[in-house]
PyMOL Python script that loads the backbone (N, CA, C, O; Angstrom):
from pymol import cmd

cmd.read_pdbstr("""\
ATOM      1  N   UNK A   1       0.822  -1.181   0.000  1.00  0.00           N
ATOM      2  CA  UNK A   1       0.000   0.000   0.000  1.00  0.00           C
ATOM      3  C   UNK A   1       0.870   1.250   0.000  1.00  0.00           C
ATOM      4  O   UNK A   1       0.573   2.219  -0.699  1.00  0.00           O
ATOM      5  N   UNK A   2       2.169   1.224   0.947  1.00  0.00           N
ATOM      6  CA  UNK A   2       2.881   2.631   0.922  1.00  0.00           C
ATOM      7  C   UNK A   2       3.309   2.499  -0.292  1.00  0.00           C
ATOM      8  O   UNK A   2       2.416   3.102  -0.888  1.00  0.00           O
ATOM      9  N   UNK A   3       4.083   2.121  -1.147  1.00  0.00           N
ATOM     10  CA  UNK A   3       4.370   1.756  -2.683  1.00  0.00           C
ATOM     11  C   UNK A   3       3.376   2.574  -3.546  1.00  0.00           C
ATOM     12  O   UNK A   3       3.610   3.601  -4.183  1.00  0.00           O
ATOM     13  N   UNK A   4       2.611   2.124  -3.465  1.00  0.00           N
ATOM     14  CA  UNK A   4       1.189   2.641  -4.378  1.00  0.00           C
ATOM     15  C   UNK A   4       0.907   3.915  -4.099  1.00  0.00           C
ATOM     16  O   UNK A   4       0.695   4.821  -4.905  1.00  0.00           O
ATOM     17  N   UNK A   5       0.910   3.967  -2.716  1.00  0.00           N
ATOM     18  CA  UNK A   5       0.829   5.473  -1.615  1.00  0.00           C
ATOM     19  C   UNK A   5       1.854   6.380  -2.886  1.00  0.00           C
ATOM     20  O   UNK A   5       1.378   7.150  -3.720  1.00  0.00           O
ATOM     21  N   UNK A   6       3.065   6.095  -2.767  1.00  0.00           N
ATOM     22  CA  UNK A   6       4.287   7.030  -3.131  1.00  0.00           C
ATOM     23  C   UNK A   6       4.193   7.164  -4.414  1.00  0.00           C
ATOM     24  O   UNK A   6       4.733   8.231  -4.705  1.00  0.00           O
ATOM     25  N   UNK A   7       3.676   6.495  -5.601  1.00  0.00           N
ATOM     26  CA  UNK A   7       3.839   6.410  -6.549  1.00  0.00           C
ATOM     27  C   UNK A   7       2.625   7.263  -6.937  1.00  0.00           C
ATOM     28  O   UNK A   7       2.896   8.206  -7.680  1.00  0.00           O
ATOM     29  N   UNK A   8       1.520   7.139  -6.632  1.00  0.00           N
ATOM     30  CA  UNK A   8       0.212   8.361  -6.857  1.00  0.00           C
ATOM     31  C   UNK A   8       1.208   9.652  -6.663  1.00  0.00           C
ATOM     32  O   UNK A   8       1.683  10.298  -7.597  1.00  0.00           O
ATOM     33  N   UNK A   9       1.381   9.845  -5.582  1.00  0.00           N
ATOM     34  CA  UNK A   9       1.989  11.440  -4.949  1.00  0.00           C
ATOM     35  C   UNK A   9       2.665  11.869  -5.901  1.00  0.00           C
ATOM     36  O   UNK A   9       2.361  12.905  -6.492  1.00  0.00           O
ATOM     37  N   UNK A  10       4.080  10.868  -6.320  1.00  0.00           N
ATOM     38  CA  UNK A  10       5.019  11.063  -7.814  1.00  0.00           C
ATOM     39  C   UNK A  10       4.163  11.486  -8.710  1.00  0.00           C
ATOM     40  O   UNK A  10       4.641  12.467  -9.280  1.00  0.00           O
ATOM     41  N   UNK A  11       2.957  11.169  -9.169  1.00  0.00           N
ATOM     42  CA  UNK A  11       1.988  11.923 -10.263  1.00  0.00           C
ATOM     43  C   UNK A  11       1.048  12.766  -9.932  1.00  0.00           C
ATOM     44  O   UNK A  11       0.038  12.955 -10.609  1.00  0.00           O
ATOM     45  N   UNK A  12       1.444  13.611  -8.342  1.00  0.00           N
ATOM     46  CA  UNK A  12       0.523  14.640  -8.001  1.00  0.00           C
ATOM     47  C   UNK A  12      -1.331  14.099  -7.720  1.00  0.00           C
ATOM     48  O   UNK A  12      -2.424  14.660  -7.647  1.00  0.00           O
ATOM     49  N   UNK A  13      -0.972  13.174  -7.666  1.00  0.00           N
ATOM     50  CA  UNK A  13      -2.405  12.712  -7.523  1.00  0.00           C
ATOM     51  C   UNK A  13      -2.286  12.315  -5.525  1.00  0.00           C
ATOM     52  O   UNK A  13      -1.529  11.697  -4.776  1.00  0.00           O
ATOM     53  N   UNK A  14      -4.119  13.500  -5.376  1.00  0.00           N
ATOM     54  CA  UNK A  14      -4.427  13.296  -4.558  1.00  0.00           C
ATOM     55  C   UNK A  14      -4.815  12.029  -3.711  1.00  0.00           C
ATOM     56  O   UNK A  14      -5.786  11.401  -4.130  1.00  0.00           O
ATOM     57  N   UNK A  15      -4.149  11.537  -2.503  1.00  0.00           N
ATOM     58  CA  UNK A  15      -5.030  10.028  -2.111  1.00  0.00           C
ATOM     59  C   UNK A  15      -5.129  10.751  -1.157  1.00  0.00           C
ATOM     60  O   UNK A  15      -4.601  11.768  -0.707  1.00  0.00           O
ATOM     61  N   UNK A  16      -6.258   9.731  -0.805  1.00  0.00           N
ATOM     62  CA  UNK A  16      -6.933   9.696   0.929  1.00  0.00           C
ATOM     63  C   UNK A  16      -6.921   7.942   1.313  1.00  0.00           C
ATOM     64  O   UNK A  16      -7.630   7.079   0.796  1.00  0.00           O
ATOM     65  N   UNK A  17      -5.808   7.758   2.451  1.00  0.00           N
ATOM     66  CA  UNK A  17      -6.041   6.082   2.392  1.00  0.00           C
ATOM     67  C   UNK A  17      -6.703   6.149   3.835  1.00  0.00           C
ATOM     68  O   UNK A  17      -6.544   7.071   4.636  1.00  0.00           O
ATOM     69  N   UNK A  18      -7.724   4.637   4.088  1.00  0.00           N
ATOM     70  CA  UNK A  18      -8.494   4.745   4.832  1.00  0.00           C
ATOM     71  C   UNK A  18      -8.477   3.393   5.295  1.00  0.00           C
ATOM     72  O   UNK A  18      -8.664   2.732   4.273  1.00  0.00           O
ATOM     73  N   UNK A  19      -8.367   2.669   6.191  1.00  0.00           N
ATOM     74  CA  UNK A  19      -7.915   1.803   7.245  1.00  0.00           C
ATOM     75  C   UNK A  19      -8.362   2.085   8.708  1.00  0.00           C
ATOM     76  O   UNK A  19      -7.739   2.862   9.431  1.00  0.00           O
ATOM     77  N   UNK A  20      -9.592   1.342   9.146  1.00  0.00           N
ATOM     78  CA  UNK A  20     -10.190   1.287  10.099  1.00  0.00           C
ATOM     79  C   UNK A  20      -9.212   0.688  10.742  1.00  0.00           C
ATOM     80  O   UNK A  20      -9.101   1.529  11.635  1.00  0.00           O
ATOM     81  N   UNK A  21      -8.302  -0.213  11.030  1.00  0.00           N
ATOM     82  CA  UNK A  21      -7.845  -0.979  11.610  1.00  0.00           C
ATOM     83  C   UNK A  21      -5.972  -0.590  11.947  1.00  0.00           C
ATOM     84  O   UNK A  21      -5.271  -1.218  12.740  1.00  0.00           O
ATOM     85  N   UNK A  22      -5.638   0.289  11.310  1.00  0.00           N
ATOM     86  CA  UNK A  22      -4.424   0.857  11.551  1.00  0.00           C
ATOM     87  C   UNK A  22      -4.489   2.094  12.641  1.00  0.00           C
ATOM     88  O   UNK A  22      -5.513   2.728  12.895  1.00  0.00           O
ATOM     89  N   UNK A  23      -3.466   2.265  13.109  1.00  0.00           N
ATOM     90  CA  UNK A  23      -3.149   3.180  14.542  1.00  0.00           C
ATOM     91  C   UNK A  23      -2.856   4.648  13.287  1.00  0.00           C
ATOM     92  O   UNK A  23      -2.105   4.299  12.376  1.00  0.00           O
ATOM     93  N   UNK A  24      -3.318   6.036  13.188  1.00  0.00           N
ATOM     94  CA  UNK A  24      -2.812   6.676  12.266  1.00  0.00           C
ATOM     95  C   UNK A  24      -1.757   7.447  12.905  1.00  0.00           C
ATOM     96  O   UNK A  24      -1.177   8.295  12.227  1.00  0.00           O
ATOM     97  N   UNK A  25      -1.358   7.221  14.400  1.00  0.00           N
ATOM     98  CA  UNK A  25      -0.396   7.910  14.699  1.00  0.00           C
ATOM     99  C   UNK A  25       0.868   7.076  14.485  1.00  0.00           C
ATOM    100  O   UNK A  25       1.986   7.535  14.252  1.00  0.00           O
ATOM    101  N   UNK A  26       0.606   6.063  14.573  1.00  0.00           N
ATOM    102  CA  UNK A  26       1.970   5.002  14.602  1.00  0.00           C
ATOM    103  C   UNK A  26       2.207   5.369  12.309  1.00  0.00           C
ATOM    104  O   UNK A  26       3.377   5.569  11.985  1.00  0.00           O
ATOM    105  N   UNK A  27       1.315   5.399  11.309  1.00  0.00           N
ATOM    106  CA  UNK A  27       1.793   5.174  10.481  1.00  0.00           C
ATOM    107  C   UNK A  27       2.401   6.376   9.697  1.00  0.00           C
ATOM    108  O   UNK A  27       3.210   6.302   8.772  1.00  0.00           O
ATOM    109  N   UNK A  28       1.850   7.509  10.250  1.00  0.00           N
ATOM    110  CA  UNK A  28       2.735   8.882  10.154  1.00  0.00           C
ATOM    111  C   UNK A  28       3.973   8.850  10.918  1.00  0.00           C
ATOM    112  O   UNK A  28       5.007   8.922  10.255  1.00  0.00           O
ATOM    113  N   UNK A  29       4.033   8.793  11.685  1.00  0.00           N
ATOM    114  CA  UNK A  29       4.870   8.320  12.681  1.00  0.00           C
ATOM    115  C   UNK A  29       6.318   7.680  11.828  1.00  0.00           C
ATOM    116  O   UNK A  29       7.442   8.163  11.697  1.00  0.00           O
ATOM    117  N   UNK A  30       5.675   6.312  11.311  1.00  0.00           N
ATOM    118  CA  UNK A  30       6.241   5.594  10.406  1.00  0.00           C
ATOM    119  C   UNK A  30       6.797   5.271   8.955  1.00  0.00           C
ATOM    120  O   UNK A  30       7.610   4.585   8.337  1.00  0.00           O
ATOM    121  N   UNK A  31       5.715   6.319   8.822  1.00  0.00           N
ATOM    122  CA  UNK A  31       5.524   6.351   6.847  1.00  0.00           C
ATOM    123  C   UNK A  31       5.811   7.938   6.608  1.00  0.00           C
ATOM    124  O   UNK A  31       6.532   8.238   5.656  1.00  0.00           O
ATOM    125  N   UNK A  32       5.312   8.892   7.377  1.00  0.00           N
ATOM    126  CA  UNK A  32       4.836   9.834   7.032  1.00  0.00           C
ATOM    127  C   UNK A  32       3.613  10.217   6.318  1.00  0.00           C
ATOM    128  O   UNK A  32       3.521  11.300   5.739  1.00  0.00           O
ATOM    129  N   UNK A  33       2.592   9.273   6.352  1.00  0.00           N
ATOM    130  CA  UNK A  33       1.259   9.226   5.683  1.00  0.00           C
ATOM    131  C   UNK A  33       0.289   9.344   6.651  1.00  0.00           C
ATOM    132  O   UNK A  33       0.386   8.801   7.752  1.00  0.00           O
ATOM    133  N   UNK A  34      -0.759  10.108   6.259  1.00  0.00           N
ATOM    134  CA  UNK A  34      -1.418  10.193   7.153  1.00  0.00           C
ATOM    135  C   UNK A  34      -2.699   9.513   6.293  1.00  0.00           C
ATOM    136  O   UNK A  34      -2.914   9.557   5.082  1.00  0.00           O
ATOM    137  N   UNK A  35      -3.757   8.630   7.767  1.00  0.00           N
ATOM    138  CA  UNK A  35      -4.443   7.640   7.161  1.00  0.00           C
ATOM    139  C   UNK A  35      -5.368   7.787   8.378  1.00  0.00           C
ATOM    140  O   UNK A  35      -5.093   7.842   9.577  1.00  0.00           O
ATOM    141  N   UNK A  36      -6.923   7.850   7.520  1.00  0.00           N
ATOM    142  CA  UNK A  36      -8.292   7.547   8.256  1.00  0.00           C
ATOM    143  C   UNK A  36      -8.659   6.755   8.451  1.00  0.00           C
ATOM    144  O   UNK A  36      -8.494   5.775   7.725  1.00  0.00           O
ATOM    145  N   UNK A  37      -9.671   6.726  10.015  1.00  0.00           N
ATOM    146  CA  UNK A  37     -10.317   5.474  10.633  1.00  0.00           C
ATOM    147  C   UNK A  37     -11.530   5.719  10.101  1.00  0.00           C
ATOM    148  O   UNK A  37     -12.331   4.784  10.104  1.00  0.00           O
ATOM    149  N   UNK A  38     -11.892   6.874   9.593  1.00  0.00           N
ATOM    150  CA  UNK A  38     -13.301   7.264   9.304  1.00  0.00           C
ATOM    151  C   UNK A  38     -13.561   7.050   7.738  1.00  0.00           C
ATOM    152  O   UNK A  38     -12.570   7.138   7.012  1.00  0.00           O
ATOM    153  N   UNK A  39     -14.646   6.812   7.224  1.00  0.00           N
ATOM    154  CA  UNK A  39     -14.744   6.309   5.745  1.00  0.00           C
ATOM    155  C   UNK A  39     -14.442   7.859   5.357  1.00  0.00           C
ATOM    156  O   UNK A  39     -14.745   8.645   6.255  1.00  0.00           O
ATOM    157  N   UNK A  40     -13.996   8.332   4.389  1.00  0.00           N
ATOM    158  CA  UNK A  40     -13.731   9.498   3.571  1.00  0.00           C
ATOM    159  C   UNK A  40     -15.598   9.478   2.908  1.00  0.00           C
ATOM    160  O   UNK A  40     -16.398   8.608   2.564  1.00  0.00           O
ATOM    161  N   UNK A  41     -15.587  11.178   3.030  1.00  0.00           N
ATOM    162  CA  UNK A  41     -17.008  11.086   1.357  1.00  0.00           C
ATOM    163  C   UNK A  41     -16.285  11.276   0.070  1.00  0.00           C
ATOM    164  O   UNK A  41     -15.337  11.983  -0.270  1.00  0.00           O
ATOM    165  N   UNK A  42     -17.007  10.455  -0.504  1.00  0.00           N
ATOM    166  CA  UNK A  42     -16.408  10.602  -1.740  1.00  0.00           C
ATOM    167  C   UNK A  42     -17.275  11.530  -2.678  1.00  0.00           C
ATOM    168  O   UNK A  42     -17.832  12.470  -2.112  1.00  0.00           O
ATOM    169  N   UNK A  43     -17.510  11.355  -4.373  1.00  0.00           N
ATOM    170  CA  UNK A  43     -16.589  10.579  -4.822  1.00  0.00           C
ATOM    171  C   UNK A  43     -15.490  10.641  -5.091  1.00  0.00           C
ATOM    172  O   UNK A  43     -14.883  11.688  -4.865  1.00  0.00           O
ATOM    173  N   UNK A  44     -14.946   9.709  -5.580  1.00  0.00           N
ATOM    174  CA  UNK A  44     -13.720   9.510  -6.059  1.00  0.00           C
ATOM    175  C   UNK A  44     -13.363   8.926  -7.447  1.00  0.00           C
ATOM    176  O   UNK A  44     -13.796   7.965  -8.084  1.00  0.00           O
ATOM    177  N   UNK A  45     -12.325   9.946  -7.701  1.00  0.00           N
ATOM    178  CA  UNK A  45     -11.647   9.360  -9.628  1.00  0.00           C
ATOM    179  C   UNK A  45     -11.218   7.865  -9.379  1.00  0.00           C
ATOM    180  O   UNK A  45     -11.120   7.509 -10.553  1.00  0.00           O
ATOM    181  N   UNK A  46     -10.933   6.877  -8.718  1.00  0.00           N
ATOM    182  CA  UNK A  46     -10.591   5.983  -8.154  1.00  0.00           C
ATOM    183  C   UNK A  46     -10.867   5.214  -6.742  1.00  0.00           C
ATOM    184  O   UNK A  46     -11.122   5.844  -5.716  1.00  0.00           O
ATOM    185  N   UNK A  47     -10.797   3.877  -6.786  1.00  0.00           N
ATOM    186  CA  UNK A  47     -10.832   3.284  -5.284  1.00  0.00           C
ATOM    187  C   UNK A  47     -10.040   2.319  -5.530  1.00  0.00           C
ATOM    188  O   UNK A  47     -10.190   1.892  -6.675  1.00  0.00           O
ATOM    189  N   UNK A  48      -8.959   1.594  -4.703  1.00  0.00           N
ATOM    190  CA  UNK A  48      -7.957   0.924  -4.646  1.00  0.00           C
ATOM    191  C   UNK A  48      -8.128   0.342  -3.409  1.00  0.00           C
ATOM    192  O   UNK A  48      -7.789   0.879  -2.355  1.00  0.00           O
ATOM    193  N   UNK A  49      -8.619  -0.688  -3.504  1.00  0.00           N
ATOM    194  CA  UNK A  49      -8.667  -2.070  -2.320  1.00  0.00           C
ATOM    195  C   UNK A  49      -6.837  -2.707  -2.054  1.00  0.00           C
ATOM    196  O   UNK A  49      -6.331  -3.424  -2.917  1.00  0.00           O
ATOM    197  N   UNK A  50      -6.304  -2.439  -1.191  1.00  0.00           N
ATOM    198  CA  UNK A  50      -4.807  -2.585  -1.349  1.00  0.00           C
ATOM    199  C   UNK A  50      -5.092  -3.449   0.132  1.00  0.00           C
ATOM    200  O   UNK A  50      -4.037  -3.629   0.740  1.00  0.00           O
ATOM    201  N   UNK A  51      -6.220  -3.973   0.775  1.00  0.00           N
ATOM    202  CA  UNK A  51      -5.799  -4.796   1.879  1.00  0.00           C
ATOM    203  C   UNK A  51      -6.895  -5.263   1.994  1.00  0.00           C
ATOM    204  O   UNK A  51      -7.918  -4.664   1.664  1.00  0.00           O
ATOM    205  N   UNK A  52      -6.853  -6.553   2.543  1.00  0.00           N
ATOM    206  CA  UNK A  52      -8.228  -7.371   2.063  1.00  0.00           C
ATOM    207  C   UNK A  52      -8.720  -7.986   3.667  1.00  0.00           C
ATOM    208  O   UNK A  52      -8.595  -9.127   4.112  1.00  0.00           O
ATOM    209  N   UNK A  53      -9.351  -6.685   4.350  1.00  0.00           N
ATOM    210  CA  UNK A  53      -9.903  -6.524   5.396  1.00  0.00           C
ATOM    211  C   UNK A  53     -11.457  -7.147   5.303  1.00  0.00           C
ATOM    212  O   UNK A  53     -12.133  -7.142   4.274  1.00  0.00           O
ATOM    213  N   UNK A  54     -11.729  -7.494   6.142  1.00  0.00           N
ATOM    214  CA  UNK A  54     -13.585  -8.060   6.148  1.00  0.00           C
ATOM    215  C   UNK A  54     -14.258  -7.165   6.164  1.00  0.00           C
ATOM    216  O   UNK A  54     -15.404  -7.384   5.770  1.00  0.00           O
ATOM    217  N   UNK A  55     -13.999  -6.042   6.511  1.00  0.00           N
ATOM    218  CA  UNK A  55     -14.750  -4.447   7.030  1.00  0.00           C
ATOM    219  C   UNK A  55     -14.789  -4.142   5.517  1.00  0.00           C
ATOM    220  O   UNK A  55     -15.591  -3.249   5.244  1.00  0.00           O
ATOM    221  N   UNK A  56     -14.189  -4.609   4.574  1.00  0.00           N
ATOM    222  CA  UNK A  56     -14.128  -4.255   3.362  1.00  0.00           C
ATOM    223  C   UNK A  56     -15.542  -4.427   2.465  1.00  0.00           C
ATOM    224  O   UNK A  56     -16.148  -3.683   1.694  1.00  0.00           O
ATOM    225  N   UNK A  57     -15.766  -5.870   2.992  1.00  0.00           N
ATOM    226  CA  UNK A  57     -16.217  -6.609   1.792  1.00  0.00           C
ATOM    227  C   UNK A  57     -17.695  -6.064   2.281  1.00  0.00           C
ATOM    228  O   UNK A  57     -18.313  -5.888   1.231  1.00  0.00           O
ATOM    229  N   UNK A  58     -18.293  -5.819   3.060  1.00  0.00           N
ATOM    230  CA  UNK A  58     -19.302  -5.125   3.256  1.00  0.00           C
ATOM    231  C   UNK A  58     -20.080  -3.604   2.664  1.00  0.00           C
ATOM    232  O   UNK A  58     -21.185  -3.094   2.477  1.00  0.00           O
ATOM    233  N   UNK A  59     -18.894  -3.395   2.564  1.00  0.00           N
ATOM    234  CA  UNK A  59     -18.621  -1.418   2.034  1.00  0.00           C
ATOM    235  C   UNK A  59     -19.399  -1.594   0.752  1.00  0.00           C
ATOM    236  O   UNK A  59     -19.206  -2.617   0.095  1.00  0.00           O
ATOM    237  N   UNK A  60     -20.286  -0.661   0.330  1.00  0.00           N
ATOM    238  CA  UNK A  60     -20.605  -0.162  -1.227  1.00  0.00           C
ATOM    239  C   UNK A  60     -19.473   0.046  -2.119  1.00  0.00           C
ATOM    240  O   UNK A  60     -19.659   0.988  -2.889  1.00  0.00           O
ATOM    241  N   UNK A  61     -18.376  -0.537  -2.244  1.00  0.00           N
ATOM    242  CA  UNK A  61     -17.446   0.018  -2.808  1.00  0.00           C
ATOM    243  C   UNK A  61     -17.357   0.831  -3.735  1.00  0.00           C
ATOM    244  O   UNK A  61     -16.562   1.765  -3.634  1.00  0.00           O
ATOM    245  N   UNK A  62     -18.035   0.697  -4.698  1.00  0.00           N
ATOM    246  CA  UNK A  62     -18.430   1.172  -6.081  1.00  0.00           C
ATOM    247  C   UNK A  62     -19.075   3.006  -5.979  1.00  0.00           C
ATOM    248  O   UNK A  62     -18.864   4.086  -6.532  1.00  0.00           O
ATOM    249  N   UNK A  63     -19.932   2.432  -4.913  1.00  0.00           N
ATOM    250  CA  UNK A  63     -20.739   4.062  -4.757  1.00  0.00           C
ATOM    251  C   UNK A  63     -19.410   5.392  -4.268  1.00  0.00           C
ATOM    252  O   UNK A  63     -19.602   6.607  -4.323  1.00  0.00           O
ATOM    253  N   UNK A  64     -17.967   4.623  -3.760  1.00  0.00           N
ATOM    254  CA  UNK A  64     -17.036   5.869  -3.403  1.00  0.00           C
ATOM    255  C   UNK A  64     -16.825   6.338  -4.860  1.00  0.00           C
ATOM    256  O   UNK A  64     -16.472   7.496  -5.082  1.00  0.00           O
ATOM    257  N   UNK A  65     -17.079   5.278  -6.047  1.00  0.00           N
ATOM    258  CA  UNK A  65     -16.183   5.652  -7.636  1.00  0.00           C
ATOM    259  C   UNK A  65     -17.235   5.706  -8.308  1.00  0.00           C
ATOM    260  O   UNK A  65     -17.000   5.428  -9.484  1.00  0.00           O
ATOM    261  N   UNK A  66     -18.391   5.957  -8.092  1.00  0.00           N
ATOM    262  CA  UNK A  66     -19.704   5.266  -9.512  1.00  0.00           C
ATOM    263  C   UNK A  66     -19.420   6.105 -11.328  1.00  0.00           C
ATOM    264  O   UNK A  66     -20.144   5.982 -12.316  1.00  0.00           O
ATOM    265  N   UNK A  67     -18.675   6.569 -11.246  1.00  0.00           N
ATOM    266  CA  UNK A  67     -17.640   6.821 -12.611  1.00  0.00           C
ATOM    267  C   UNK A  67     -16.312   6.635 -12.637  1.00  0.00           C
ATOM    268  O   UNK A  67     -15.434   6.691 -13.498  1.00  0.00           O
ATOM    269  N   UNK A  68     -16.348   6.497 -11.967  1.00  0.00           N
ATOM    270  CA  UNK A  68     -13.632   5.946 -11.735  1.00  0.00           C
ATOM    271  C   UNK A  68     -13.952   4.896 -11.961  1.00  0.00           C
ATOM    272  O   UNK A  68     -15.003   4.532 -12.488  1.00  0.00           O
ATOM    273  N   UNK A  69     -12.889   4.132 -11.505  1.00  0.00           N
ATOM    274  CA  UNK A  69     -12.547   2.924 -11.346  1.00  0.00           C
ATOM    275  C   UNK A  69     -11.864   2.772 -10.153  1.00  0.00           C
ATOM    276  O   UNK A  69     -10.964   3.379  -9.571  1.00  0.00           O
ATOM    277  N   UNK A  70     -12.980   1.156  -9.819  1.00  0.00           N
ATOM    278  CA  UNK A  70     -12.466   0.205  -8.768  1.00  0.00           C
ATOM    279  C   UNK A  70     -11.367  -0.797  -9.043  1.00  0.00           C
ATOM    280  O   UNK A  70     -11.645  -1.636  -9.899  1.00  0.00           O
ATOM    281  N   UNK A  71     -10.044  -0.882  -8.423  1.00  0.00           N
ATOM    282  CA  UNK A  71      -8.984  -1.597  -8.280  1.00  0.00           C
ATOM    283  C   UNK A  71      -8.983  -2.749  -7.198  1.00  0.00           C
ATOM    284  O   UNK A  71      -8.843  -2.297  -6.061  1.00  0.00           O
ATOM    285  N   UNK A  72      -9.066  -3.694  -7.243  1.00  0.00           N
ATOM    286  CA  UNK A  72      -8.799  -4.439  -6.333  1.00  0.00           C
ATOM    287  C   UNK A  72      -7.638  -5.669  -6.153  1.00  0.00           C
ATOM    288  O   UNK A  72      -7.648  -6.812  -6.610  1.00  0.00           O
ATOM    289  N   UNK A  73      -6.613  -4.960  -5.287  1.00  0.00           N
ATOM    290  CA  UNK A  73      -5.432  -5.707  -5.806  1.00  0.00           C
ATOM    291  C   UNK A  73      -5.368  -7.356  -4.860  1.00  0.00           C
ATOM    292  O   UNK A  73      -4.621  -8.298  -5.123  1.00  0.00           O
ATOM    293  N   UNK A  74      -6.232  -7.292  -3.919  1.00  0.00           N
ATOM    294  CA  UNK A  74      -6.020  -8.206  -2.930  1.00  0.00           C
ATOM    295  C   UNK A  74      -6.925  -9.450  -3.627  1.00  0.00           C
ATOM    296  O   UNK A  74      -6.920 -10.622  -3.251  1.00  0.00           O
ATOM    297  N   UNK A  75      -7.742  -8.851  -4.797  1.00  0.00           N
ATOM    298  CA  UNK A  75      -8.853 -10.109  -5.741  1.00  0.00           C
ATOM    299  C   UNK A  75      -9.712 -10.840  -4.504  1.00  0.00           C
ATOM    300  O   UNK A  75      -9.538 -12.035  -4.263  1.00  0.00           O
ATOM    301  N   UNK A  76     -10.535 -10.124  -3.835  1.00  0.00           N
ATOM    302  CA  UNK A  76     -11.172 -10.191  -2.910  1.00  0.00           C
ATOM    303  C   UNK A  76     -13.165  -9.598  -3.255  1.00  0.00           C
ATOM    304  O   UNK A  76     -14.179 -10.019  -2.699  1.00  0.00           O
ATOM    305  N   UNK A  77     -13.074  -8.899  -3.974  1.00  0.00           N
ATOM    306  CA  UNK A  77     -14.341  -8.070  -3.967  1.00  0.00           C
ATOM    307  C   UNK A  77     -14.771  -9.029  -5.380  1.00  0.00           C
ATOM    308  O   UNK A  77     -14.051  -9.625  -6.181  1.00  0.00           O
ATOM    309  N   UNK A  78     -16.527  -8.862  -5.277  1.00  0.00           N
ATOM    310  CA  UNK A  78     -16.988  -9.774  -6.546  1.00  0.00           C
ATOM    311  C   UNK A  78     -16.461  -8.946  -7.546  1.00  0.00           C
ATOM    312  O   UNK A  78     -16.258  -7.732  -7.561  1.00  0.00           O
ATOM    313  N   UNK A  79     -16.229 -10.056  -8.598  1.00  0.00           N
ATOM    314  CA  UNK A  79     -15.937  -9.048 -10.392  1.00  0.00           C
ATOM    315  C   UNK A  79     -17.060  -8.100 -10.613  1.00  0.00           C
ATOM    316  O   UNK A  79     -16.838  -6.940 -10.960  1.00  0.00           O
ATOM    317  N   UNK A  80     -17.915  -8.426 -10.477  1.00  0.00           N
ATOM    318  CA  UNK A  80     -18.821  -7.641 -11.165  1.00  0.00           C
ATOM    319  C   UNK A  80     -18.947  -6.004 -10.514  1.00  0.00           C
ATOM    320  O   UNK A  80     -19.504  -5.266 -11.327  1.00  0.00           O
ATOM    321  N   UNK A  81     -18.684  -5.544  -9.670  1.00  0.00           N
ATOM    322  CA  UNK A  81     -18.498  -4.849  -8.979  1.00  0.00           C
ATOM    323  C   UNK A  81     -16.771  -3.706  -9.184  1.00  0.00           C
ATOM    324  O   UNK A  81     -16.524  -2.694  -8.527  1.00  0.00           O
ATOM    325  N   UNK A  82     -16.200  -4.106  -9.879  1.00  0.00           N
ATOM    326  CA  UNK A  82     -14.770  -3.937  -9.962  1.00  0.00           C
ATOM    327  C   UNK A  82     -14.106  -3.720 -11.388  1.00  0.00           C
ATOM    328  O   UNK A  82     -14.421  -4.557 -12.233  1.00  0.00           O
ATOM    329  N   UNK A  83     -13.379  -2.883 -11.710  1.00  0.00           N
ATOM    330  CA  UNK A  83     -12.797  -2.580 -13.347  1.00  0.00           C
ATOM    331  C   UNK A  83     -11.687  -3.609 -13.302  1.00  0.00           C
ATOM    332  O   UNK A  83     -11.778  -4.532 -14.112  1.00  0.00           O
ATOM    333  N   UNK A  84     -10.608  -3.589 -12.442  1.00  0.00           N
ATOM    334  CA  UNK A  84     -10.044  -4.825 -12.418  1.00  0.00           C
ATOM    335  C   UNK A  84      -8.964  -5.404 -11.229  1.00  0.00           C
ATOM    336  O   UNK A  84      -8.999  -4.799 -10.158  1.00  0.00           O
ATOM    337  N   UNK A  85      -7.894  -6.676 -11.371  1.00  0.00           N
ATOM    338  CA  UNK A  85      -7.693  -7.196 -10.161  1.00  0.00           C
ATOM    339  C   UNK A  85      -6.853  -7.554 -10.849  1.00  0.00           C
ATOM    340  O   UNK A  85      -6.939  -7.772 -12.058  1.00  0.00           O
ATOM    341  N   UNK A  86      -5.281  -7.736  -9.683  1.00  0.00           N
ATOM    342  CA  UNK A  86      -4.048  -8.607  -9.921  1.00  0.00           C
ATOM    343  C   UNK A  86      -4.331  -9.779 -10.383  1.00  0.00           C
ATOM    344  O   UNK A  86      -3.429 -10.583 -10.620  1.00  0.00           O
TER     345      UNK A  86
END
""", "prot")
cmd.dss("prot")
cmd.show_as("cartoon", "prot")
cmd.util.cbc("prot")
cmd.orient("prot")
């Protein structure tokens, strides 16, 4: 995820990463990224599933992008739902 993190930024592209389950002081701290427990509103030009949490698979995913594209690298979320997967 930091990979992906750094490589958006390299193309000026805005992220917001969002991880219920991470400490966000420990990963600034760590990364220098700062990361929400709270769902972001979207939408969004994009959504990128980069961790294949259960809190996930519940989420509307689609409704954060309903014109972007959904990424899902962990191949966790149904196809039909998703532009594409590792």
């Amino acid at each position: 995820m930091i990979d992906i993190y750094c490589e958006l930024i390299n193309f000026d592209v805005e992220v917001k990463i969002y991880d219920p389950w991470v400490n966000p002081k420990e990963v600034k701290q760590e990364y220098g990224i700062d990361v929400l427990n709270d769902l972001p509103i979207g939408p969004f030009a994009a959504v990128i599933l980069a961790v294949a949490h259960k809190d996930f698979l519940t989420l509307d995913v689609r409704s954060f992008s309903p014109n972007g594209i959904v990424y899902d690298i962990k191949g966790v979320l149904p196809k039909k739902i998703i532009d594409s997967r590792l």
